[in-house]
C-alpha positions as CSV (number, residue, x, y, z in Angstrom):
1,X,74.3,107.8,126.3
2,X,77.8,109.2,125.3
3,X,80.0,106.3,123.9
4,X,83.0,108.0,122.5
5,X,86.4,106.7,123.5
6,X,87.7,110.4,123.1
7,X,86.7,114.1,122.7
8,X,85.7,114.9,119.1
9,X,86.2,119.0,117.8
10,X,84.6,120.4,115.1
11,X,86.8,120.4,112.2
12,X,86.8,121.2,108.3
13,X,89.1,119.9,106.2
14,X,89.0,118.3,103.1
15,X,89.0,114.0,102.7
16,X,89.6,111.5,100.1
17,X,87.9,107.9,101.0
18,X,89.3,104.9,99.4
19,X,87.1,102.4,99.0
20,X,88.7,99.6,97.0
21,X,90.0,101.5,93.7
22,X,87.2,104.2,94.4
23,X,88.0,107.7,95.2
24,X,85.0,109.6,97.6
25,X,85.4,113.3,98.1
26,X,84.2,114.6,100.9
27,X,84.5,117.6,103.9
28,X,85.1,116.5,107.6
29,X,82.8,117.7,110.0
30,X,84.6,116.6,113.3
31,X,87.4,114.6,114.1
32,X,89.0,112.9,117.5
33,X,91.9,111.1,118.1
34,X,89.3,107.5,117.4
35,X,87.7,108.6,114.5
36,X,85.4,111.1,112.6
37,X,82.9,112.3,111.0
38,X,82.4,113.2,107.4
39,X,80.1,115.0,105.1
40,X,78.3,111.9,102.9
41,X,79.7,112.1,99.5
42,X,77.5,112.2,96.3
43,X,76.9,108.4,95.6
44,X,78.2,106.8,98.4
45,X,75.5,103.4,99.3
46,X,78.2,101.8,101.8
47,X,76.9,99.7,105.2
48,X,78.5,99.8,108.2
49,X,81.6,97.7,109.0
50,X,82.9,98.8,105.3
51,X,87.0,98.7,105.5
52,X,88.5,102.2,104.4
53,X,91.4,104.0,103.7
54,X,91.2,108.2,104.8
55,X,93.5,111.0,103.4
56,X,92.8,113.7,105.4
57,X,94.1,116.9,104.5
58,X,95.3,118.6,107.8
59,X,98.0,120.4,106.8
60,X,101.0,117.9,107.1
61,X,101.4,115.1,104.3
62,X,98.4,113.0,104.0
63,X,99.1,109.1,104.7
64,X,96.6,106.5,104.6
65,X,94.7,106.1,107.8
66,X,93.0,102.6,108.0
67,X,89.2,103.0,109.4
68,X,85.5,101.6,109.7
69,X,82.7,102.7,109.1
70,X,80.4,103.1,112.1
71,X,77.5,104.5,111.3
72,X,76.1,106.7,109.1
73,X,72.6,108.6,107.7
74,X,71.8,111.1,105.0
75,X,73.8,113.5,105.5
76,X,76.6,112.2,107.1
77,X,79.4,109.1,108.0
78,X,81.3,108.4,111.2
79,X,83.9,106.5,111.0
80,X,86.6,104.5,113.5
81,X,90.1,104.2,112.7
82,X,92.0,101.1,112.7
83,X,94.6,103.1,116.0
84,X,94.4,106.2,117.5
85,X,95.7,109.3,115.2
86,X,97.4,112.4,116.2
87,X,94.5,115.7,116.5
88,X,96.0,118.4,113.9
89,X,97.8,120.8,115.5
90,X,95.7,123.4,115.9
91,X,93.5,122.0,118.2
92,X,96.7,121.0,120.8
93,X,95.4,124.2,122.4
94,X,92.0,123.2,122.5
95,X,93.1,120.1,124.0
96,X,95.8,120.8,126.0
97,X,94.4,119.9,129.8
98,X,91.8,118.0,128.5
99,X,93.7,114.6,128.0
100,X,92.4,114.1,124.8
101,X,95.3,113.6,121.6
């Protein structure tokens, strides 16, 4: 069963997870206007419900975007952020019709 509150996109870009003081790079894999999902970075051990901060490098100046973890596996982390966040701008065309954003 599909529960996503929005259409996600595959997406690359490269993100930053701040964990406390603790810096995780990773690579997005998708992204929607609730949350994403990243590539699992290289020592990460974090649960679920884990409080995050995400700089996201989409091509406009990265600010903080409070999130969640949701879920995540071996090779992989989805997370939900704190409020809706704006797609990056090249997928408005994507969207455009699709009531997602």
């Amino acid at each position: 069963k599909e529960l996503r509150r929005a259409p996600r996109y595959d997406y690359e870009c490269s993100v930053m997870v701040l964990l406390g003081d603790d810096g995780h790079f990773s690579t997005m894999e998708n992204i929607s206007a609730m949350g994403c999902c990243i590539h699992r970075p290289p020592g990460w051990s974090q649960l679920r419900g884990v409080k995050v901060k995400l700089f996201m490098n989409l091509g406009r100046s990265a600010q903080a975007v409070p999130a969640t973890t949701i879920w995540s596996n071996e090779g992989f982390i989805g997370f939900e952020y704190a409020t809706p966040q704006a797609l990056p701008p090249e997928l408005l065309s994507i969207t455009v019709g699709n009531e997602a954003g």
